[in-house]
RODO-404129 format. One record per atom (N, C-alpha, C, O): atom name; residue number from 1; x, y, z. Coordinates in pm, whole numbers. Example, Ala and Ser with C-alpha at 12.3 -4.5 7.8 and 13.67 -1.06 7.14 Angstrom:
residues 2
- atome/num/px/py/pz
- N/1/1319/-569/780
- CA/1/1230/-450/780
- C/1/1320/-330/780
- O/1/1424/-332/846
- N/2/1285/-225/708
- CA/2/1367/-106/714
- C/2/1290/3/787
- O/2/1341/114/804
end
This chain:
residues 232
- atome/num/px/py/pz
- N/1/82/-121/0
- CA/1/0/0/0
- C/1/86/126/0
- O/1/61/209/-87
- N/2/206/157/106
- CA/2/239/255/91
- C/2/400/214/108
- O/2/447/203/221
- N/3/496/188/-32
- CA/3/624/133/-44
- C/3/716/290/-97
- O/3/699/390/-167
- N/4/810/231/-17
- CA/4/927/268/-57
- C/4/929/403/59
- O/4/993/503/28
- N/5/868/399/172
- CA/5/857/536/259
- C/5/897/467/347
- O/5/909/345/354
- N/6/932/585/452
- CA/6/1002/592/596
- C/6/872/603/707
- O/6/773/675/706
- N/7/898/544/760
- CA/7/807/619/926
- C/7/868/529/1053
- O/7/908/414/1071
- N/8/850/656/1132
- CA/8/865/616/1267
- C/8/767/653/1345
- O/8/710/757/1309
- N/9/725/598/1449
- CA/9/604/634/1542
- C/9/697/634/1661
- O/9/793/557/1667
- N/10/660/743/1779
- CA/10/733/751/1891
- C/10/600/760/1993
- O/10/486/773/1948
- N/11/625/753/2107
- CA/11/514/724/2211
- C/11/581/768/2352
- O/11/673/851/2344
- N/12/556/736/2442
- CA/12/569/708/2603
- C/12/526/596/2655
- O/12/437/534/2597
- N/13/562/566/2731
- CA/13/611/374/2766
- C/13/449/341/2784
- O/13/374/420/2842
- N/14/409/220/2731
- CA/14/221/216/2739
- C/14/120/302/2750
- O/14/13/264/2798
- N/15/133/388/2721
- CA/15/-22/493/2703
- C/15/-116/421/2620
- O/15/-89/333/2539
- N/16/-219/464/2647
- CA/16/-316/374/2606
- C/16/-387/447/2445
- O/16/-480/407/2374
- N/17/-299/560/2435
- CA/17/-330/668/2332
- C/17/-236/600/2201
- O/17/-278/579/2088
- N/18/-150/583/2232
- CA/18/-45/528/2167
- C/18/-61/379/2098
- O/18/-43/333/1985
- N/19/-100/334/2210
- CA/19/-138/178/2166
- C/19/-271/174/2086
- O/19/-285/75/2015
- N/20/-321/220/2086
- CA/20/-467/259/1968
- C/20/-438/294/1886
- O/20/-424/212/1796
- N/21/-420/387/1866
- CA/21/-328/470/1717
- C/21/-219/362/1645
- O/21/-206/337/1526
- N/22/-152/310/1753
- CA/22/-32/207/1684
- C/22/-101/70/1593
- O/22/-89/16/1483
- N/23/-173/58/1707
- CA/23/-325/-48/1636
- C/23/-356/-79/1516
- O/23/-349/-172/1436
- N/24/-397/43/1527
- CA/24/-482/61/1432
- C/24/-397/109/1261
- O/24/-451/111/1151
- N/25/-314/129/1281
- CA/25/-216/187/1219
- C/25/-133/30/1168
- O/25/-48/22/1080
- N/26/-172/-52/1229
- CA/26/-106/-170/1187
- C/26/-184/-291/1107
- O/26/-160/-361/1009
- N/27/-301/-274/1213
- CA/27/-419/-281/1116
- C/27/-427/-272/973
- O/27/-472/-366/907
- N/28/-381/-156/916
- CA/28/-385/-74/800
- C/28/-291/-129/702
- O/28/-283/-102/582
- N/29/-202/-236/793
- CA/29/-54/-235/704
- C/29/68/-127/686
- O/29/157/-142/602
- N/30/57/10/798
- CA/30/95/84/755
- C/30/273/1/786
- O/30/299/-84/871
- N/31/352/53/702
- CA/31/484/-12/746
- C/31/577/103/816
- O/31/632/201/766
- N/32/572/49/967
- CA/32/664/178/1015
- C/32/783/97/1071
- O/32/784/-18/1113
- N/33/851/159/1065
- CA/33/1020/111/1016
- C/33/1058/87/1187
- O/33/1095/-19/1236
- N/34/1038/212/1259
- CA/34/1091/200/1366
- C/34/984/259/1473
- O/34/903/332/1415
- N/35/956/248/1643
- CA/35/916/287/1723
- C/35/995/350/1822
- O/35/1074/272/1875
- N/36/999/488/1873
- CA/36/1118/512/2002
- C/36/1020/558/2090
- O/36/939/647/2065
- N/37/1029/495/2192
- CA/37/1003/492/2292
- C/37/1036/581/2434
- O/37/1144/574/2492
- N/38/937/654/2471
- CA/38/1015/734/2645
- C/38/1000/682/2715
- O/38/891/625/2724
- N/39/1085/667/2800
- CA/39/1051/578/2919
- C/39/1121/651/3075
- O/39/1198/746/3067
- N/40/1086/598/3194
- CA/40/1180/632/3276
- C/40/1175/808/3333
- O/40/1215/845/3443
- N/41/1124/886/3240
- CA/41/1075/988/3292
- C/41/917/1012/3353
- O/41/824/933/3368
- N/42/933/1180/3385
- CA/42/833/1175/3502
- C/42/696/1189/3407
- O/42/590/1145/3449
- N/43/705/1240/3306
- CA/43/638/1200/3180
- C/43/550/1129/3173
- O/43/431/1125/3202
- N/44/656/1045/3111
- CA/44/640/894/3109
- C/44/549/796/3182
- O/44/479/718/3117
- N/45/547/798/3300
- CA/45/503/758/3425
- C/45/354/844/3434
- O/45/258/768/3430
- N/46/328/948/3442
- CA/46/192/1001/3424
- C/46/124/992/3345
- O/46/4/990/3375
- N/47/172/978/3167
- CA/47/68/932/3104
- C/47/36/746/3086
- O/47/-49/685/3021
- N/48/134/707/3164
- CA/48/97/593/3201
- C/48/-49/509/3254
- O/48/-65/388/3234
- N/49/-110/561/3295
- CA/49/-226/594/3354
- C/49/-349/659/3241
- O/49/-462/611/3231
- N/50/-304/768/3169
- CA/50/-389/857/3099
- C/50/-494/761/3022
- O/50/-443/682/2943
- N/51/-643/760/3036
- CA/51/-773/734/2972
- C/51/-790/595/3014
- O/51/-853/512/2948
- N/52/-711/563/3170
- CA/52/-726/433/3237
- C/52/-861/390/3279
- O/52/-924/447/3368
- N/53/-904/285/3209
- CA/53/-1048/259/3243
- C/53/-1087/143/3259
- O/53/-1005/60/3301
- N/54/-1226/102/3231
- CA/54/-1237/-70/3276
- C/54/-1339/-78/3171
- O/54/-1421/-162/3207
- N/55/-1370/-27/3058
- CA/55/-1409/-98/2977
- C/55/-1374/-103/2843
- O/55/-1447/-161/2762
- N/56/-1244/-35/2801
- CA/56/-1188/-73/2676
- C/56/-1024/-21/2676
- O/56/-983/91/2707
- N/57/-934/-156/2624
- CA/57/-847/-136/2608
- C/57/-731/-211/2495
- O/57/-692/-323/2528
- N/58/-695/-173/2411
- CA/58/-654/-187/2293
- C/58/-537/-298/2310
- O/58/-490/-343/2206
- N/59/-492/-340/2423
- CA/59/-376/-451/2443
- C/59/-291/-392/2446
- O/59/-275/-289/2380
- N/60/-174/-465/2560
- CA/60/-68/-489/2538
- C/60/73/-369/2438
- O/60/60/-375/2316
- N/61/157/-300/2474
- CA/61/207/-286/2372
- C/61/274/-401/2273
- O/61/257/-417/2153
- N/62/374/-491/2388
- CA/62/432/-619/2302
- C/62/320/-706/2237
- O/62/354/-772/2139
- N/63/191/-715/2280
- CA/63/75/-748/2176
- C/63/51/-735/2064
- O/63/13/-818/1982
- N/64/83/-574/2047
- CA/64/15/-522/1915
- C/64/139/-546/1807
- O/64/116/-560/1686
- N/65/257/-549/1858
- CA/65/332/-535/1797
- C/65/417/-731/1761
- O/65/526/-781/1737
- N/66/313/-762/1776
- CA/66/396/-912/1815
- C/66/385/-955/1634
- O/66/281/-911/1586
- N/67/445/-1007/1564
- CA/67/492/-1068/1427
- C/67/496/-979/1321
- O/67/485/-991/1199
- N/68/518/-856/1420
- CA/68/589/-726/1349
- C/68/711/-709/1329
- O/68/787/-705/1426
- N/69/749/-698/1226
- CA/69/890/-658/1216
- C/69/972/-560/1247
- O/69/1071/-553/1174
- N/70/962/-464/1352
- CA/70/966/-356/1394
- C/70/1080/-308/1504
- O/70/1072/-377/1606
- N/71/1168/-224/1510
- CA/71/1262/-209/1567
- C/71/1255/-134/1692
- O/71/1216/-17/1687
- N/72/1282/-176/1781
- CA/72/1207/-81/1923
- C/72/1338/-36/1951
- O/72/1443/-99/1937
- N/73/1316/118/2005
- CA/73/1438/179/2072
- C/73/1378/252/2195
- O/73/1270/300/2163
- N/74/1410/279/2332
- CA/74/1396/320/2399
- C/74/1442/419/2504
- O/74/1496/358/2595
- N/75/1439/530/2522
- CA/75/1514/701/2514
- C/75/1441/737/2649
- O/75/1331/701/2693
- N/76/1529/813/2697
- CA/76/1477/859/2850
- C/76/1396/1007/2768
- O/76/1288/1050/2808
- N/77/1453/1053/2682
- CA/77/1320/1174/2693
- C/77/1390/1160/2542
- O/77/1500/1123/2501
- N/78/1216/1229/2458
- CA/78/1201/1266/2320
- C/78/1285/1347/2273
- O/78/1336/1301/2171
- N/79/1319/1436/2297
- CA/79/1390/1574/2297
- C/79/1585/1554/2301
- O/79/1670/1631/2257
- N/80/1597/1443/2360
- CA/80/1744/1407/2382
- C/80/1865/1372/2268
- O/80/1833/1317/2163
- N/81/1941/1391/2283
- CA/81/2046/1360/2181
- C/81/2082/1182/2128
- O/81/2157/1128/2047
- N/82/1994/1143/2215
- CA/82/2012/1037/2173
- C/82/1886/982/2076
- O/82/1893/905/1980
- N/83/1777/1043/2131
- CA/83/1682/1062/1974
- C/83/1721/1126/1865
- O/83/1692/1065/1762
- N/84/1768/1210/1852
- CA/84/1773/1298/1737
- C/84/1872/1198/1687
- O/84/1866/1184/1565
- N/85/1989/1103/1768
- CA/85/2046/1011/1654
- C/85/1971/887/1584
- O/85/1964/863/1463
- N/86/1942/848/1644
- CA/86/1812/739/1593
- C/86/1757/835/1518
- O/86/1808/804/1410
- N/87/1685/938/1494
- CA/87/1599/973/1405
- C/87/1709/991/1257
- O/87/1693/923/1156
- N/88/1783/1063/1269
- CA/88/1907/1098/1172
- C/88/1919/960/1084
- O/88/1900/956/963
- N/89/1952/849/1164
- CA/89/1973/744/1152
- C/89/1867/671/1036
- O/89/1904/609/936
- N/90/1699/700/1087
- CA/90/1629/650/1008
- C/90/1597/709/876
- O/90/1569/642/777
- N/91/1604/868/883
- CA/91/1609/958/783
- C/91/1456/944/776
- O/91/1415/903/667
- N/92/1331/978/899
- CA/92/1202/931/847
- C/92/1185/1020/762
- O/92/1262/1116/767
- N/93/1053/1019/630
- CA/93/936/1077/574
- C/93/857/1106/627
- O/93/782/1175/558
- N/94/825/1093/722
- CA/94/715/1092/801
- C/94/742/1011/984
- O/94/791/899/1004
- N/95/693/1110/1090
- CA/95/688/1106/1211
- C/95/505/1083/1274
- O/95/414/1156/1237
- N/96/491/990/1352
- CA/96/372/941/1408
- C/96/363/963/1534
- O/96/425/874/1594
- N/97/284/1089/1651
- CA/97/295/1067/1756
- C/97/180/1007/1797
- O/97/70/1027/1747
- N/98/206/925/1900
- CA/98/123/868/1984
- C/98/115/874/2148
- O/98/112/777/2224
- N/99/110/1022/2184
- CA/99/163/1054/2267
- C/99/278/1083/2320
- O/99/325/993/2389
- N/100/350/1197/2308
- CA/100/480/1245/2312
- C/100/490/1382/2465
- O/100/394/1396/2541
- N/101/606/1455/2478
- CA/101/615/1575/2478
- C/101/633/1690/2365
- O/101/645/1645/2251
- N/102/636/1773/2372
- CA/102/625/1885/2296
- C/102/757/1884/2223
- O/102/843/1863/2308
- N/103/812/1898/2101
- CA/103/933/1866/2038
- C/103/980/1968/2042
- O/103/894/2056/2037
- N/104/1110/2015/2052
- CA/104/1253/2089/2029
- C/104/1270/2075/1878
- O/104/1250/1970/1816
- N/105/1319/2217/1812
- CA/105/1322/2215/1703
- C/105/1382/2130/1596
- O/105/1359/2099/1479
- N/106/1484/2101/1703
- CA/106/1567/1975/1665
- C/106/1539/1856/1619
- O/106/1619/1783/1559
- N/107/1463/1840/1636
- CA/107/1354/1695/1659
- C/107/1263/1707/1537
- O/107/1253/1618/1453
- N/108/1183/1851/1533
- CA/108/1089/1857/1445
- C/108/1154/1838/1313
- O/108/1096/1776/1224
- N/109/1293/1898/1293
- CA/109/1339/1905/1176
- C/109/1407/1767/1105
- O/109/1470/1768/1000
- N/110/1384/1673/1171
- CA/110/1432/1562/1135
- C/110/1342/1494/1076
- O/110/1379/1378/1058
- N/111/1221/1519/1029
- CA/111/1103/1407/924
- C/111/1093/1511/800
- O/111/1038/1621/790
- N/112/1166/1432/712
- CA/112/1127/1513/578
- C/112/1030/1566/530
- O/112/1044/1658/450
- N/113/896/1515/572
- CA/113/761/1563/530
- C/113/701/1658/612
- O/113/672/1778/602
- N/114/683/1518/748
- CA/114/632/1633/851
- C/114/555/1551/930
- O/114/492/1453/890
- N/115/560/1589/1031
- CA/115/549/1533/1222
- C/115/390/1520/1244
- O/115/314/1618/1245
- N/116/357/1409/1258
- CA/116/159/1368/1266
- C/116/130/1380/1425
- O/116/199/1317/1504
- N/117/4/1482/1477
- CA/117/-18/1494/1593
- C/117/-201/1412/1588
- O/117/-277/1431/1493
- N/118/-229/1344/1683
- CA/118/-381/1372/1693
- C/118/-412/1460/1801
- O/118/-350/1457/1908
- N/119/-509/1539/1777
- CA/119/-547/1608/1917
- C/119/-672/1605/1916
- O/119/-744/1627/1818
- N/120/-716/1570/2058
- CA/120/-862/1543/2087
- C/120/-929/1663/2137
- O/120/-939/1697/2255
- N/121/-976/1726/2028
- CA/121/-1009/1868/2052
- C/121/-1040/1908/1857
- O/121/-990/1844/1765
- N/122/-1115/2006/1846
- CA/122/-1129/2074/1734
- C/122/-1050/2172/1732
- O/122/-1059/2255/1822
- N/123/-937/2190/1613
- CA/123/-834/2284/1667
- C/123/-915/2427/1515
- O/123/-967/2392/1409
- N/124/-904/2507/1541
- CA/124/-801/2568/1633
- C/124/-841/2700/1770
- O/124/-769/2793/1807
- N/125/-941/2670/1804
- CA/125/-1047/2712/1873
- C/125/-975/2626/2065
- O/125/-950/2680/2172
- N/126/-968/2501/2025
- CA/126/-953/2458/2163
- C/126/-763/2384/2163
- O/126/-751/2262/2161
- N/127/-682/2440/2165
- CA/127/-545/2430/2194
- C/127/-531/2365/2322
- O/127/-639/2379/2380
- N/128/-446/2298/2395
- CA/128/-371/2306/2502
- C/128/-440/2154/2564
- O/128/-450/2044/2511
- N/129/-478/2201/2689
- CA/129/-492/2104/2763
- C/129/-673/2084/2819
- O/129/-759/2169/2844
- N/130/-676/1967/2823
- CA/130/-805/1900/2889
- C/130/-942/1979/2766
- O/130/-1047/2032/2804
- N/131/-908/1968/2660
- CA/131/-965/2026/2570
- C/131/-1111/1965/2555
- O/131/-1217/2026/2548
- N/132/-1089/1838/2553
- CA/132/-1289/1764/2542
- C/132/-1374/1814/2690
- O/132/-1495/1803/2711
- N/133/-1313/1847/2743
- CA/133/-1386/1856/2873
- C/133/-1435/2039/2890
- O/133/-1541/2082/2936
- N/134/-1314/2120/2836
- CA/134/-1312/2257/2783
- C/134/-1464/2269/2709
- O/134/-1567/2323/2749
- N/135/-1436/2200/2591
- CA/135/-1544/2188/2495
- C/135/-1704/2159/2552
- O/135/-1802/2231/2536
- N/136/-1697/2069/2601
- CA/136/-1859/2047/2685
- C/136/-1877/2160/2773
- O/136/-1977/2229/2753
- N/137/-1785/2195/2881
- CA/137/-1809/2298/2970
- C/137/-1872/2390/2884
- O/137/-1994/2404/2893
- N/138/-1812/2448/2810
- CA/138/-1848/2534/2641
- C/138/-1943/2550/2572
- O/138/-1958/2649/2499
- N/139/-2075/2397/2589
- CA/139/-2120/2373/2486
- C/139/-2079/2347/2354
- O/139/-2164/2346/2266
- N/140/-2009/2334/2339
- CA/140/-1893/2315/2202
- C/140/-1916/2203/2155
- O/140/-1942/2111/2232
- N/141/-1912/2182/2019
- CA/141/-1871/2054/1963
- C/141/-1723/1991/1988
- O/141/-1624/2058/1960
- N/142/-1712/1860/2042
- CA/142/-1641/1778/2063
- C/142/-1579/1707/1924
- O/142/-1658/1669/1838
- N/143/-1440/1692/1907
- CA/143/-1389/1587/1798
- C/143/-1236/1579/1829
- O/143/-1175/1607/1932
- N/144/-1192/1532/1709
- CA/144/-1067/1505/1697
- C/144/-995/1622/1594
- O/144/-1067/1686/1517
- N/145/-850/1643/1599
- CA/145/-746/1674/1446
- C/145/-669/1633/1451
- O/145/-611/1598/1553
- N/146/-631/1619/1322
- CA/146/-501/1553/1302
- C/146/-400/1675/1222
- O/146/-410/1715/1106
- N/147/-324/1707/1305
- CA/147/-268/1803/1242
- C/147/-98/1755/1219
- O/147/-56/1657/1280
- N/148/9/1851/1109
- CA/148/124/1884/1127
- C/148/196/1965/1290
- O/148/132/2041/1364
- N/149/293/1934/1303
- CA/149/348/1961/1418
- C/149/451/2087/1367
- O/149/534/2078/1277
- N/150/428/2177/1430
- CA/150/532/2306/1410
- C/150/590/2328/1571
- O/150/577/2256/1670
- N/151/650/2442/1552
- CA/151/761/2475/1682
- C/151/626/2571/1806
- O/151/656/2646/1899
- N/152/527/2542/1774
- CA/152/409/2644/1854
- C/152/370/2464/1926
- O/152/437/2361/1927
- N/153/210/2502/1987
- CA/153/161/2436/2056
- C/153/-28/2417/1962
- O/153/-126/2490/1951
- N/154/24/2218/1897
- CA/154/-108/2265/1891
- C/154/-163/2344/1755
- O/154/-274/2325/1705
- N/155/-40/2460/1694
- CA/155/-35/2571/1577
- C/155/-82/2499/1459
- O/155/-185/2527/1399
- N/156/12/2388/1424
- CA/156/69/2322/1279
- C/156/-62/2347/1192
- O/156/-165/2401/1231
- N/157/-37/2296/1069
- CA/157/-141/2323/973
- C/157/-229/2155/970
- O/157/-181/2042/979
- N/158/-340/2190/957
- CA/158/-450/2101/971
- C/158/-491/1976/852
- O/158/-541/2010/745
- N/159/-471/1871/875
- CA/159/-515/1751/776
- C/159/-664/1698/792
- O/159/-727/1696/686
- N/160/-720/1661/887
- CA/160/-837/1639/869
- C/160/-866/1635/1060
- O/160/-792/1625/1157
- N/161/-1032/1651/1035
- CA/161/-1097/1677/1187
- C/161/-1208/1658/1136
- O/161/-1254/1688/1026
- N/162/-1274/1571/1278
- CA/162/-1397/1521/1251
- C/162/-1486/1546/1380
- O/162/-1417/1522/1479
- N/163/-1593/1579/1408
- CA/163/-1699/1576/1519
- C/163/-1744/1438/1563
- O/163/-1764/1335/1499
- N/164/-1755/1471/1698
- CA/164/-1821/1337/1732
- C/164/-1957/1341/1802
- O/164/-1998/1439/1863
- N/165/-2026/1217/1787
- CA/165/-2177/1252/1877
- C/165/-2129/1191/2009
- O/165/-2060/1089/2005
- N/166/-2159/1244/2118
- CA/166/-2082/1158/2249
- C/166/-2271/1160/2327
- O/166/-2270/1115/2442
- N/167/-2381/1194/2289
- CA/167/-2478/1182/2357
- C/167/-2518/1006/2413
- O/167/-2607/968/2490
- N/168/-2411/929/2337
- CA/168/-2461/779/2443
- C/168/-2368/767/2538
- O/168/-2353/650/2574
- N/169/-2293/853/2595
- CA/169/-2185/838/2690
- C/169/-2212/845/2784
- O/169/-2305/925/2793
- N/170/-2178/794/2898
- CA/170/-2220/823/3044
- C/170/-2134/914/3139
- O/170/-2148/944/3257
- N/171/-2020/954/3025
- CA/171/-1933/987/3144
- C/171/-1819/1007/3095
- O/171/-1785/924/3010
- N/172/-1701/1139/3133
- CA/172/-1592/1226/3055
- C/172/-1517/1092/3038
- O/172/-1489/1077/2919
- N/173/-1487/1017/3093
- CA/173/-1374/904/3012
- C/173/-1460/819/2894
- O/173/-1385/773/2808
- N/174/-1589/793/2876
- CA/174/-1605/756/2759
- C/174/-1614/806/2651
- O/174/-1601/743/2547
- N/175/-1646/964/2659
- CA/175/-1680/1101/2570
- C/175/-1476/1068/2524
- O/175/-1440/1016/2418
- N/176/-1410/1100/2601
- CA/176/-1209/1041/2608
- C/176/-1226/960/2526
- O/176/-1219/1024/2421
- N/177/-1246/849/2499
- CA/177/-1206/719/2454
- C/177/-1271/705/2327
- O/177/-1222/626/2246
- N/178/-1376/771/2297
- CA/178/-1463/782/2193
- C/178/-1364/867/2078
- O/178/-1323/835/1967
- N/179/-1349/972/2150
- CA/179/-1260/1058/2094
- C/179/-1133/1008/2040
- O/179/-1086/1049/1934
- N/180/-1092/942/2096
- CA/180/-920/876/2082
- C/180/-986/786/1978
- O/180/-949/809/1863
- N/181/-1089/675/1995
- CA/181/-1081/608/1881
- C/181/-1150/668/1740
- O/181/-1199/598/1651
- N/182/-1143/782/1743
- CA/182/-1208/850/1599
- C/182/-1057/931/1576
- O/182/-1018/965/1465
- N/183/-993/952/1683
- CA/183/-851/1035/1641
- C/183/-744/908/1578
- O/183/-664/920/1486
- N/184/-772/794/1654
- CA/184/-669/692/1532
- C/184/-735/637/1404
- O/184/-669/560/1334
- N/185/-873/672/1365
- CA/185/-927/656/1252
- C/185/-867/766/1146
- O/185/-827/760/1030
- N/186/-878/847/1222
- CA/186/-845/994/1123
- C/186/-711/988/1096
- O/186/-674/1032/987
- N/187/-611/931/1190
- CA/187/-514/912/1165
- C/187/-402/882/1043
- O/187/-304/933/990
- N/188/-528/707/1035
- CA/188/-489/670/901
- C/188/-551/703/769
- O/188/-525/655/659
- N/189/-631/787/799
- CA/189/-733/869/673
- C/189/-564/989/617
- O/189/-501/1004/512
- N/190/-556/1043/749
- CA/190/-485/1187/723
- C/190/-351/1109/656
- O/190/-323/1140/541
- N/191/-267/1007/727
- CA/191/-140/951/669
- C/191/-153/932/503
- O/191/-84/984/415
- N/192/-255/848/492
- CA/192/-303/816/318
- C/192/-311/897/241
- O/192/-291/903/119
- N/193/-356/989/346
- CA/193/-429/1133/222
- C/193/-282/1224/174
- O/193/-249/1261/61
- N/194/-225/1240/283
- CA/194/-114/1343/237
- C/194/-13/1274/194
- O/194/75/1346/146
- N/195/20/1094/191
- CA/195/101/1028/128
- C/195/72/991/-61
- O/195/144/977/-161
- N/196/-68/987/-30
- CA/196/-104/975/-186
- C/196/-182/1122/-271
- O/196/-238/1113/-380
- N/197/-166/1269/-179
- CA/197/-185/1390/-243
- C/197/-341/1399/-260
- O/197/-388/1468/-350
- N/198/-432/1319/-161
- CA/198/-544/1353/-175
- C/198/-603/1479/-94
- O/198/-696/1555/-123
- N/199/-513/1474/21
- CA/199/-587/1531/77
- C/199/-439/1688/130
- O/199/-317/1672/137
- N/200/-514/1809/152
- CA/200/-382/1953/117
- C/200/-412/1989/321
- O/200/-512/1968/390
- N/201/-307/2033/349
- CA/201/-307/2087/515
- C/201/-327/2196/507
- O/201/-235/2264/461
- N/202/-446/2260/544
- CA/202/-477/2396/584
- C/202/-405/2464/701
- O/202/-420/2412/811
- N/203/-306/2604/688
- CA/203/-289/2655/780
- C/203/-397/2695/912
- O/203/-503/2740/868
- N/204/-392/2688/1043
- CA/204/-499/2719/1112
- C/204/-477/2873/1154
- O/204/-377/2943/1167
- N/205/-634/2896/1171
- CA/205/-643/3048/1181
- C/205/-612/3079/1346
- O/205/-689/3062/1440
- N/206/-480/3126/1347
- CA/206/-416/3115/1496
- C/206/-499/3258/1559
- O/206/-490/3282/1679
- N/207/-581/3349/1465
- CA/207/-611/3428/1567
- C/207/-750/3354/1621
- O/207/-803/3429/1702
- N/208/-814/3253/1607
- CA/208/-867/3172/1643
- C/208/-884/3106/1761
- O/208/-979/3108/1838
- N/209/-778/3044/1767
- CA/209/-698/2992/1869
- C/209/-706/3047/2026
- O/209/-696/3166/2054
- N/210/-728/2930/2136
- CA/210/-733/2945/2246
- C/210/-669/2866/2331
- O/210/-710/2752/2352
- N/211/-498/2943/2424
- CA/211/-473/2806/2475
- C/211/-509/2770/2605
- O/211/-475/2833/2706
- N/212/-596/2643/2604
- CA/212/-655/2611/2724
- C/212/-553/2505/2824
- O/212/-480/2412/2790
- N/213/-589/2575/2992
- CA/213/-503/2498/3078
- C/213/-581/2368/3124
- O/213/-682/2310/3083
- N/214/-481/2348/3235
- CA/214/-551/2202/3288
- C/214/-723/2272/3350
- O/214/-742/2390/3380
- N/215/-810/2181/3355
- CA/215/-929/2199/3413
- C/215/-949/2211/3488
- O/215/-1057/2230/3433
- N/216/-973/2233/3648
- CA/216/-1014/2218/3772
- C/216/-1126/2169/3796
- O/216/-1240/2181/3750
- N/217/-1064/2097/3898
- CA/217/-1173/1959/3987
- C/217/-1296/1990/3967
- O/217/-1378/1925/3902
- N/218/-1318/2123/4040
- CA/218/-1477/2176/4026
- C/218/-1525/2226/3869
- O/218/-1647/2224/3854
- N/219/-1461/2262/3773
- CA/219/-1526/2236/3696
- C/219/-1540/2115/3606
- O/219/-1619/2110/3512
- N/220/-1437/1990/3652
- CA/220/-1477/1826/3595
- C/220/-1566/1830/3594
- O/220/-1630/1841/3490
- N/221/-1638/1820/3752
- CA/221/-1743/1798/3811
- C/221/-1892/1848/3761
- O/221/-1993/1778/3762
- N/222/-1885/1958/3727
- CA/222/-1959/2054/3646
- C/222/-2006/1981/3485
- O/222/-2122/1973/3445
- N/223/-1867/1929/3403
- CA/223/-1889/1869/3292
- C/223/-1927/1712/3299
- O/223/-1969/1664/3194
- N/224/-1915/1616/3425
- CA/224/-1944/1510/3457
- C/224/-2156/1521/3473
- O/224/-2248/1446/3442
- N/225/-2146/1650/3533
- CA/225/-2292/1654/3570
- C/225/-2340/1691/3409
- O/225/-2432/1611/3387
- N/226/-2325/1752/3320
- CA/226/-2362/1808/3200
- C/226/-2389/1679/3125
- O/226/-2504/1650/3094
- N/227/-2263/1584/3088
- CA/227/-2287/1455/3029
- C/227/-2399/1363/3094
- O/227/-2470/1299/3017
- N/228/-2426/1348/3283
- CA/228/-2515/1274/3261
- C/228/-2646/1309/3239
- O/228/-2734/1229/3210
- N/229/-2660/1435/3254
- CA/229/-2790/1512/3248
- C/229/-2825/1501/3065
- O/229/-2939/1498/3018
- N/230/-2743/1498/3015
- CA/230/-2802/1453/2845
- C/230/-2856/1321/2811
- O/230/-2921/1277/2717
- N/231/-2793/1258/2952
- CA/231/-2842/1115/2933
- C/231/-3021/1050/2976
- O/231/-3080/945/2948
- N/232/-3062/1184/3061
- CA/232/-3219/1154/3114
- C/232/-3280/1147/3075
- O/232/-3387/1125/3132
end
């Protein structure tokens, strides 16, 4: 399907964001050459946990990846000199995050094409952090983008974004998870599209743009009550 290209996908040690996207992405046949891995940081260890739930989970990383041919490397942080040699090394076309930190320019400039983010949020309206939950507080429509990665937050130019209906949800981690699995759909929509020129990246209208912080407790709580109250 897609020969003679480079990719690497990088992550943080089991996120459950990562392992969906990787999934599904394999699913596809996509052929990615190499995976680097963070591990060992404080990072690392917190999104460890991130969209931890009890009723859906994509397996295993050594699962997904099992009669894959795939080269695992593993880096105390994204940003380090010892990534940027591995990346040099692979010379990707193309970069896959599946949960990362924020890249150093250094980093960005190493995928010939250009660096794949999903963000669970409609950009460019909801930037930053705890964005699906932003969005309901909001009244807002909820979705995914899949955007290019630039040296901003969140900025890059836009490949595809989709809305989601979350009215059968009971509750902000399934409205989460809903989201994540329409952001690794789009994923491999957006990879195809800009590998085979179907589909063009719109710059986003940054005066648009809002960057949102972490949420507070009391207003979770606020968007926990909103979701089940759609449900009565």
């Amino acid at each position: 399907m897609m020969k003679n290209v480079k990719i690497v996908f990088m992550m943080t040690v089991e996120n459950l964001h990562g392992r969906e996207l990787l999934s599904r992405l394999l699913e596809w046949k996509v052929p990615i050459l190499s995976i680097i891995i963070e591990h060992k940081s404080k990072l690392s260890e917190n999104t460890r946990n991130y969209l931890k739930n009890d009723f859906y989970d994509p397996g295993t990383f050594e699962k997904i990846i099992k009669e894959n041919n795939i080269k695992i490397h593993y880096v105390e942080n994204h940003n380090d000199d010892e990534t940027r040699k591995l990346l040099n090394l692979y010379d990707p076309d193309y970069i896959i995050l599946g949960g990362t930190r924020l890249f150093k320019k250094h980093i960005i400039e190493t995928a010939k094409i250009g660096i794949f983010n999903a963000h669970p949020a409609l950009l460019p309206k909801y930037q930053g952090l705890d964005c699906i939950a932003w969005s309901i507080l909001n009244n807002d429509p909820v979705g995914a983008t899949i955007h290019f990665i630039d040296s901003g937050v969140d900025s890059g130019p836009i490949i595809l974004q989709e809305e989601i209906d979350y009215t059968d949800c009971k509750n902000l981690i399934q409205v989460r998870i809903k989201v994540m699995k329409k952001a690794a759909e789009l994923m491999v929509k957006s990879l195809l599209g800009i590998h085979f020129g179907t589909l063009i990246p719109k710059p986003q209208e940054l005066s648009l743009g809002i960057r949102h912080e972490s949420i507070s407790e009391e207003k979770l709580n606020e968007v926990e009550k909103i979701i089940m109250m759609q449900n009565k």
